[in-house]
LUMVEX-651700 format. One record per residue (C-alpha): residue number from 1; residue in one letter; y, z, x. Coordinates in nm, 2 decimals. Layout:
residues N
<num:NUM | residu:A | Y:Y | Z:Z | X:X>
...
end
This chain:
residues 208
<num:1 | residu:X | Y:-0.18 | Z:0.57 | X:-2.07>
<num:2 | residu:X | Y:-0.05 | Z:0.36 | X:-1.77>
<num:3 | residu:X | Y:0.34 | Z:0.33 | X:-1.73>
<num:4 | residu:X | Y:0.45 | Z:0.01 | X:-1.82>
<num:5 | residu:X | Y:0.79 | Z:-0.15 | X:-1.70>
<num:6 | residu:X | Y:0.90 | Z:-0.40 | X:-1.97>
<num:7 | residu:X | Y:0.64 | Z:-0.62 | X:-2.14>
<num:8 | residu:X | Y:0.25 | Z:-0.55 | X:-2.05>
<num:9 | residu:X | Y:0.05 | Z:-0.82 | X:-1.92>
<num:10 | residu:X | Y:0.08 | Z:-0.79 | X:-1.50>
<num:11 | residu:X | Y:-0.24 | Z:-0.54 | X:-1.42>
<num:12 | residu:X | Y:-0.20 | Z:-0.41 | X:-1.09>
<num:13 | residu:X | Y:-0.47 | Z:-0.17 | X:-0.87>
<num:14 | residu:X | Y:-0.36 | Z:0.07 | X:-0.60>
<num:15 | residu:X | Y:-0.61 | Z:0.21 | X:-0.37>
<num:16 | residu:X | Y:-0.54 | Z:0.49 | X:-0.16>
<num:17 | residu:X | Y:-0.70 | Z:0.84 | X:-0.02>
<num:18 | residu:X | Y:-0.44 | Z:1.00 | X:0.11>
<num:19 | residu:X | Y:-0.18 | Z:1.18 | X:0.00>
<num:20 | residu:X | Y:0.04 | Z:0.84 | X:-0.16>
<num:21 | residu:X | Y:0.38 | Z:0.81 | X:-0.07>
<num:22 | residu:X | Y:0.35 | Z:0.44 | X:-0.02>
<num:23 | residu:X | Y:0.22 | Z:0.44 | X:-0.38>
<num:24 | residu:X | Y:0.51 | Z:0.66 | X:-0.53>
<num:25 | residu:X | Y:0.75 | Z:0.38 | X:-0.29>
<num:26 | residu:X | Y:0.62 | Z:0.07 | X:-0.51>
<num:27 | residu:X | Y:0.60 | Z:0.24 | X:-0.80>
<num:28 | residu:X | Y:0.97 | Z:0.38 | X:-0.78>
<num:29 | residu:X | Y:1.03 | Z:-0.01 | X:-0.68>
<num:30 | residu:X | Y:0.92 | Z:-0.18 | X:-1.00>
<num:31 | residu:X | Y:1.09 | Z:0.12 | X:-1.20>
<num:32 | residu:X | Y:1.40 | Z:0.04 | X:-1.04>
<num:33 | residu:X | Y:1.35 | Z:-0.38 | X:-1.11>
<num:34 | residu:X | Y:1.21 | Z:-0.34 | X:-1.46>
<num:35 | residu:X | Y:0.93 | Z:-0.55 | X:-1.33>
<num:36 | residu:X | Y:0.68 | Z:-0.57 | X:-1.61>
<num:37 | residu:X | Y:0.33 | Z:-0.41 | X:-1.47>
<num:38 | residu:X | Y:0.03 | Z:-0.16 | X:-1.59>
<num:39 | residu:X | Y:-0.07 | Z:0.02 | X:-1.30>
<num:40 | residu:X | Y:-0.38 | Z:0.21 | X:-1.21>
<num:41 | residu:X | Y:-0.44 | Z:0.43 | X:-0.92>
<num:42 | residu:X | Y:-0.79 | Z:0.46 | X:-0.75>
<num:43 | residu:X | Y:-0.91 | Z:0.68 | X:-0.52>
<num:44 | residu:X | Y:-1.25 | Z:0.76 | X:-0.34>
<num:45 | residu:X | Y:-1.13 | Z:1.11 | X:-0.26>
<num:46 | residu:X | Y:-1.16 | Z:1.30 | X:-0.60>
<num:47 | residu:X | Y:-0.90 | Z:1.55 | X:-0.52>
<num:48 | residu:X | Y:-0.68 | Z:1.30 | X:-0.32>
<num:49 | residu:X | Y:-0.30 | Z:1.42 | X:-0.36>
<num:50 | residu:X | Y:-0.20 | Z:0.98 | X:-0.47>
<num:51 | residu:X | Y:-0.40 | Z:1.08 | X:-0.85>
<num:52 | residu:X | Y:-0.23 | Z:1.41 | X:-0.84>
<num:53 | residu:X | Y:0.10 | Z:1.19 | X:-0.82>
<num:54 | residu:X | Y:0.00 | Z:0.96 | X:-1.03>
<num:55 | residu:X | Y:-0.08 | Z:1.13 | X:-1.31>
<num:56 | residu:X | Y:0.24 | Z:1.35 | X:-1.21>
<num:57 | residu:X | Y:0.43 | Z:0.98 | X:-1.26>
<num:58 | residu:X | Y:0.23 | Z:0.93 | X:-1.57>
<num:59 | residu:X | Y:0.07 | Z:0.66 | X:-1.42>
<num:60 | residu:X | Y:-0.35 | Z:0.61 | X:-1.53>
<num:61 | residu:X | Y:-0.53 | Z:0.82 | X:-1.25>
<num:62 | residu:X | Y:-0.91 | Z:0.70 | X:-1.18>
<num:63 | residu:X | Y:-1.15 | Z:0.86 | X:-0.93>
<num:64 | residu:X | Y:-1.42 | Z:0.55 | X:-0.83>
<num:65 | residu:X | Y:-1.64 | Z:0.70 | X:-0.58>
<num:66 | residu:X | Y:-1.72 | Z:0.38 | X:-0.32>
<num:67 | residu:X | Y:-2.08 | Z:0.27 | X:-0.42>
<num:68 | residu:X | Y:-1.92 | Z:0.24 | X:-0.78>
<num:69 | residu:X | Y:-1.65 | Z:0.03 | X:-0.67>
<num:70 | residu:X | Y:-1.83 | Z:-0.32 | X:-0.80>
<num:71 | residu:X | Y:-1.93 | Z:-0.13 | X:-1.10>
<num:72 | residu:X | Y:-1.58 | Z:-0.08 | X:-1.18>
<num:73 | residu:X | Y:-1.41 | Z:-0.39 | X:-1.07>
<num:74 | residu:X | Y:-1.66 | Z:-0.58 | X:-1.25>
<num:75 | residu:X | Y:-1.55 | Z:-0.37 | X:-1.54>
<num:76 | residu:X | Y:-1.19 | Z:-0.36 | X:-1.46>
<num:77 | residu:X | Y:-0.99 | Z:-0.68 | X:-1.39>
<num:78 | residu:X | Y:-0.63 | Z:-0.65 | X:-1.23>
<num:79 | residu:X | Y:-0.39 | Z:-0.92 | X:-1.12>
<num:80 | residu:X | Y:-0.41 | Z:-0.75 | X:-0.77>
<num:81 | residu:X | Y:-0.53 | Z:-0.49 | X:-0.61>
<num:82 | residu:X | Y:-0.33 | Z:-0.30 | X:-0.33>
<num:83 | residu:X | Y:-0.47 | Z:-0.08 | X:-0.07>
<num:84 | residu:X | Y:-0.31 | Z:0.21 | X:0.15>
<num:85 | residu:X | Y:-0.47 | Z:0.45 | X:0.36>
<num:86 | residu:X | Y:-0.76 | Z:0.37 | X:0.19>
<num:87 | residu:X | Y:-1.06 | Z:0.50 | X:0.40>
<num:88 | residu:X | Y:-1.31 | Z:0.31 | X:0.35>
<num:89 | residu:X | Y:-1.39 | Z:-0.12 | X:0.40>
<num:90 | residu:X | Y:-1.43 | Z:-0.30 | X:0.05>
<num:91 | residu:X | Y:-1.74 | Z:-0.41 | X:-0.01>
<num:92 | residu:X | Y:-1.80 | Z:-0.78 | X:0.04>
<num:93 | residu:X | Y:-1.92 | Z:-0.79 | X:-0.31>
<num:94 | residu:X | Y:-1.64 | Z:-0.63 | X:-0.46>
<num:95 | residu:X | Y:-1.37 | Z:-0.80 | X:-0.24>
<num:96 | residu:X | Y:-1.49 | Z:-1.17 | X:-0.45>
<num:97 | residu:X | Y:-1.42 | Z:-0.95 | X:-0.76>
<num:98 | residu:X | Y:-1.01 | Z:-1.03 | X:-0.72>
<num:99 | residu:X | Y:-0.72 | Z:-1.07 | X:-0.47>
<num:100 | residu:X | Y:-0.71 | Z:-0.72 | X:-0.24>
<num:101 | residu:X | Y:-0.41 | Z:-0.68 | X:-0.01>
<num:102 | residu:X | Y:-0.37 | Z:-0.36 | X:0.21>
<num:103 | residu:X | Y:-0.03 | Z:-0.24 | X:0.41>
<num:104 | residu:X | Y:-0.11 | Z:-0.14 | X:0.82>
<num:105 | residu:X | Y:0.09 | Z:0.10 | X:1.02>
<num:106 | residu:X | Y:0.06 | Z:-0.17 | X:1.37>
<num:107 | residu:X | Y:0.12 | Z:-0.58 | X:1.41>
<num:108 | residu:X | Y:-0.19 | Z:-0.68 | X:1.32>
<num:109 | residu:X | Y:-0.37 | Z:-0.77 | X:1.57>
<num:110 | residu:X | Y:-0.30 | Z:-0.49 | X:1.75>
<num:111 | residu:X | Y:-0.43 | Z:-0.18 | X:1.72>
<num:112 | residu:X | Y:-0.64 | Z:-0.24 | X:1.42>
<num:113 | residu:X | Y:-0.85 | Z:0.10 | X:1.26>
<num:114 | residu:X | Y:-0.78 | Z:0.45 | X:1.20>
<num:115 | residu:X | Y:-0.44 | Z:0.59 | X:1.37>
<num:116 | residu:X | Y:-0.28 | Z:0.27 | X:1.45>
<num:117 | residu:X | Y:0.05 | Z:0.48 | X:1.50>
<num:118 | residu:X | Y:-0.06 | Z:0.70 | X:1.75>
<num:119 | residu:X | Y:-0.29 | Z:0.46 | X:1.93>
<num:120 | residu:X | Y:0.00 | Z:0.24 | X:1.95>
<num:121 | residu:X | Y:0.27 | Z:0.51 | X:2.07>
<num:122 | residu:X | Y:0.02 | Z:0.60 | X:2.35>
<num:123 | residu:X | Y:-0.04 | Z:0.28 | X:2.47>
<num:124 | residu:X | Y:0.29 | Z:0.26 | X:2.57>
<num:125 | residu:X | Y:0.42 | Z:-0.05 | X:2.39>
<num:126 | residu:X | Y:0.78 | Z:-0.09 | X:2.33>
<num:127 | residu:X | Y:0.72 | Z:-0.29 | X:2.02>
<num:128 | residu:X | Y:0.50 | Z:-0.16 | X:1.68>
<num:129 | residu:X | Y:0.53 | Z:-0.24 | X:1.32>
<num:130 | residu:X | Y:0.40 | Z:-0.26 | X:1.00>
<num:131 | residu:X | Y:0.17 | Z:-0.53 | X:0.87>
<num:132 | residu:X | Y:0.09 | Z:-0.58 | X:0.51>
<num:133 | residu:X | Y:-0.21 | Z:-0.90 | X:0.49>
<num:134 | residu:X | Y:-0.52 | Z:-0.99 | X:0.26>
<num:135 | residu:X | Y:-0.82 | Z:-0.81 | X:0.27>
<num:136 | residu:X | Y:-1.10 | Z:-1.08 | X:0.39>
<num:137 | residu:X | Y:-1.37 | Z:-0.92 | X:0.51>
<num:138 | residu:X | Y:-1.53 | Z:-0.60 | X:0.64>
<num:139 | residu:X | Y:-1.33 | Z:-0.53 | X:0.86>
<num:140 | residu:X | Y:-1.05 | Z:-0.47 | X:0.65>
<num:141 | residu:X | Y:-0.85 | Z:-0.76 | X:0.85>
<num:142 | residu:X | Y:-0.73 | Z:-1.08 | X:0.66>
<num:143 | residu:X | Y:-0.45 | Z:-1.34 | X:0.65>
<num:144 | residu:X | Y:-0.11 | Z:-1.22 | X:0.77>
<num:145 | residu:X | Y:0.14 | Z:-1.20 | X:0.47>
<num:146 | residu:X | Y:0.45 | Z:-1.01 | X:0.62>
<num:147 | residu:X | Y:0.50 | Z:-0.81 | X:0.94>
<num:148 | residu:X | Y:0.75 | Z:-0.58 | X:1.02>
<num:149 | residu:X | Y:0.88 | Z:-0.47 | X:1.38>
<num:150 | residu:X | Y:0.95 | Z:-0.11 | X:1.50>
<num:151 | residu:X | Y:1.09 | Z:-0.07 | X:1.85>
<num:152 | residu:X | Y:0.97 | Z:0.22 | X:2.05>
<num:153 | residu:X | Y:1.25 | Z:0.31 | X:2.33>
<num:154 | residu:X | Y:1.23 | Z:0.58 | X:2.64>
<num:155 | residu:X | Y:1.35 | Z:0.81 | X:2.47>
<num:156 | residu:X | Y:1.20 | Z:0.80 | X:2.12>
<num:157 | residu:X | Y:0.96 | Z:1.07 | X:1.98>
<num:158 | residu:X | Y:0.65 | Z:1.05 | X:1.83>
<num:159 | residu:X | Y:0.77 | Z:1.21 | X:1.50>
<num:160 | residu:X | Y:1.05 | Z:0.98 | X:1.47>
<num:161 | residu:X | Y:0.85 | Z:0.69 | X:1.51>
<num:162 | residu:X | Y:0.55 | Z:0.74 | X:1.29>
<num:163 | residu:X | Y:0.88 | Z:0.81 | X:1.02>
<num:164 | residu:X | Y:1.04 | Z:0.47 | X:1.12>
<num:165 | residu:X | Y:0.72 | Z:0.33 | X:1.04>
<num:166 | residu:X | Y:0.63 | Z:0.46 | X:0.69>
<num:167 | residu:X | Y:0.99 | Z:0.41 | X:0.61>
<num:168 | residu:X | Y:0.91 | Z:0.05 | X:0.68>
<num:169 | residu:X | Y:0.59 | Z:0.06 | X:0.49>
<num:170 | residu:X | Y:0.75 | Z:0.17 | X:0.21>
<num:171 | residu:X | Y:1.03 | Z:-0.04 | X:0.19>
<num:172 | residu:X | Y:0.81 | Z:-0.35 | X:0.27>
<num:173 | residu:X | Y:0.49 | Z:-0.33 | X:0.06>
<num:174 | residu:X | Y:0.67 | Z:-0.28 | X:-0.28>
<num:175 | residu:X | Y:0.81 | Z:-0.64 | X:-0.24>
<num:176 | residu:X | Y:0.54 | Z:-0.82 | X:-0.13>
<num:177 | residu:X | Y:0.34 | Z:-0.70 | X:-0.42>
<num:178 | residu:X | Y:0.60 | Z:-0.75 | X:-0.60>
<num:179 | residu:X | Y:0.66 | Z:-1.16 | X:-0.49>
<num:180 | residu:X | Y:0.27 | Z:-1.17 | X:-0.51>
<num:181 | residu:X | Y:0.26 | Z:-1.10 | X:-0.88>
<num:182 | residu:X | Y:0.51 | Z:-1.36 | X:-0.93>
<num:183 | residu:X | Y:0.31 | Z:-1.64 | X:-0.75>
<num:184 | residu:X | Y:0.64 | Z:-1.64 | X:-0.47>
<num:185 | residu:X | Y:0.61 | Z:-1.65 | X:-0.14>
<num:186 | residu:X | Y:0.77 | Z:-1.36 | X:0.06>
<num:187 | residu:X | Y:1.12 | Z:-1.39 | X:0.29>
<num:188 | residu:X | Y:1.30 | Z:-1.10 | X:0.42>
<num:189 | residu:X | Y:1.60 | Z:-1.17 | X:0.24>
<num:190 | residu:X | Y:1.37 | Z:-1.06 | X:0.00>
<num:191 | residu:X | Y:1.34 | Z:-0.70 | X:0.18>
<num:192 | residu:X | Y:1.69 | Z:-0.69 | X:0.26>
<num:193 | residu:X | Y:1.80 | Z:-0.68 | X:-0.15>
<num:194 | residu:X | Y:1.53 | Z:-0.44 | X:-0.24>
<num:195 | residu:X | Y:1.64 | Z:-0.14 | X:-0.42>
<num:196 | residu:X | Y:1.59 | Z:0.17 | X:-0.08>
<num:197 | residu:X | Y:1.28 | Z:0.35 | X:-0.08>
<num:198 | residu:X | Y:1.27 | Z:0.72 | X:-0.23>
<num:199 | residu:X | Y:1.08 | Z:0.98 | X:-0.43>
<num:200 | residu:X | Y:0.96 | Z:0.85 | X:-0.76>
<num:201 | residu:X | Y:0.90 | Z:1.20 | X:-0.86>
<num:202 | residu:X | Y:0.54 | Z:1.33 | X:-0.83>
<num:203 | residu:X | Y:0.69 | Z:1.61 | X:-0.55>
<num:204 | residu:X | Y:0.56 | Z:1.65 | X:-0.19>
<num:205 | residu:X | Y:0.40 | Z:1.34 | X:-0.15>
<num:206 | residu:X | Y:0.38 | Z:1.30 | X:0.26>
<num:207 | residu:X | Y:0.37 | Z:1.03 | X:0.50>
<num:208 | residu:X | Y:0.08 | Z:0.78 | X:0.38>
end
């Protein structure tokens, strides 16, 4: 069975591959607000470490191998459908099955695609972020919801500024869901009352 957070009715999908601390972020989020959601995680990656936690957080766990993703979304209806770190491009099909969002370690439009983090720490720019938008097309890219600056100085390492980043990601993408679900439009006053991200309690989730 899902976990639900007060009374059911708010079905929310979240899509990752990797290992899902971003997931275990949002879901710690709504546990914290009491907001009333069923939640289902999907992964393309059977053994992908976000069902582990999942099911670890007693949350439904559901491996959807890609080419079955209309299959099940025509099957499935959720409110919304979050992505992160999920490997593949939605189908254009399956992205007029519902509302698909997805959270991105750059400021979109920079440095769009796989290891945005690096790619932007190399490049040399003094200013990166997180972007969290809807999912549109192919490519992934969609209207801008929120962004999220991280500043890069001389002095800072890599290490410390991919963890600035998921910090960020974490913090950020649990309330724009979560102002999404109630039809309200997102302001960083918002962000700044949100319950601080931490472990929800699957264990050893890592940095995506």
């Amino acid at each position: 069975m899902s976990k639900k957070y007060g009374k059911p009715g708010i079905n929310l999908a979240f899509m990752g591959s990797g290992s899902g601390s971003v997931f275990e972020a949002a879901v710690k989020h709504f546990s914290d607000i009491k907001i009333p959601v069923e939640i289902t995680c999907i992964s393309n990656v059977r053994n992908a470490h976000i069902l582990e936690c999942a099911r670890k957080l007693n949350i439904k766990a559901e491996y959807v191998p890609f080419e079955k993703n209309f299959e099940y979304f025509s099957d499935n209806k959720f409110d919304l459908t979050a992505l992160a770190y999920y490997t593949k491009n939605l189908q254009p099909e399956v992205l007029k099955l519902g509302m698909f969002i997805n959270i991105h370690p750059s400021l979109l439009p920079a440095f769009k695609g796989k290891d945005a983090i690096r790619h932007a720490f190399l490049a040399g720019v003094k200013v990166s972020g997180v972007t969290a938008h809807r999912v549109e097309d192919r490519t992934g890219s969609g209207r801008i919801i929120a962004q999220y600056p991280v500043l890069i100085g001389n002095l800072t390492h890599f290490d410390e500024f991919e963890a600035e980043i998921h910090k960020i990601e974490h913090a950020l993408y649990p309330v724009v869901i979560e102002k999404i679900l109630h039809d309200e439009v997102f302001d960083f006053s918002d962000l700044l009352g949100a319950p601080k991200p931490g472990c929800g309690g699957c264990g050893g989730c890592g940095g995506n």
